[in-house]
C-alpha positions in Angstrom: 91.9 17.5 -54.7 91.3 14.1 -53.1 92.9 12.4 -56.1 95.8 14.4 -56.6 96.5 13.8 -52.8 95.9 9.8 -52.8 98.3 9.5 -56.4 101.4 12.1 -55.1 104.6 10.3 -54.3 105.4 12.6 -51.6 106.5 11.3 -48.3 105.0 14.3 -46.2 101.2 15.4 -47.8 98.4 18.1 -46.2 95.6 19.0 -47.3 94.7 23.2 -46.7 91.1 23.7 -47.9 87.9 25.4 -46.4 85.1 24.0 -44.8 83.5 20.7 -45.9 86.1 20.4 -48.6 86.5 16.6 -47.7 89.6 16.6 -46.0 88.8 14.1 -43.4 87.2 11.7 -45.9 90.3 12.1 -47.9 92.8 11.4 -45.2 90.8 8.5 -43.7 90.4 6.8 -47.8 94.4 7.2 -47.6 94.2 5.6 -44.2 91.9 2.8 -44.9 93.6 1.7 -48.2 97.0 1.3 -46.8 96.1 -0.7 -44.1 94.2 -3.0 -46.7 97.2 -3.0 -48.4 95.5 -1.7 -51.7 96.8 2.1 -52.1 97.4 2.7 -55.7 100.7 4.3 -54.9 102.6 0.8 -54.3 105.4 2.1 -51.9 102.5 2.9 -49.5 101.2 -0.5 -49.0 104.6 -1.6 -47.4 103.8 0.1 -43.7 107.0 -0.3 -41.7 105.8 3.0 -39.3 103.2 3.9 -37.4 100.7 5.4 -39.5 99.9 8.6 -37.7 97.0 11.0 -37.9 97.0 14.9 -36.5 93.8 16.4 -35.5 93.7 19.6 -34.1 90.7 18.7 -32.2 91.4 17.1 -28.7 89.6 14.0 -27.3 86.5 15.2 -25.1 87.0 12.6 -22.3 89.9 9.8 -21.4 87.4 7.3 -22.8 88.5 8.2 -26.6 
């Protein structure tokens, strides 16, 4: 699953999977090797957006 998600070419990709499938650990690889400019999908290296991330947990304080 992770790899199919970190080599597709799509510009919009989820992940739908149960519990402890990996999905945050995927998401924040994708993250991590953008922003080091080392993605192995090329066109994803060149970051010209904000890179956003969606979490449908909320921040427990302001501090976060």
């Amino acid at each position: 699953m992770a790899l199919k998600f970190l080599m597709s070419p799509a510009s919009t990709r989820v992940i739908i999977t149960g519990n402890q499938a990996g999905k945050t650990a995927t998401a924040m690889m994708d993250a991590s090797l953008r922003l080091l400019g080392i993605h192995p999908v090329k066109k994803r290296n060149n970051i010209t957006k904000p890179i956003r991330c969606i979490s449908k947990c909320l921040p427990k304080s302001d501090e976060a």
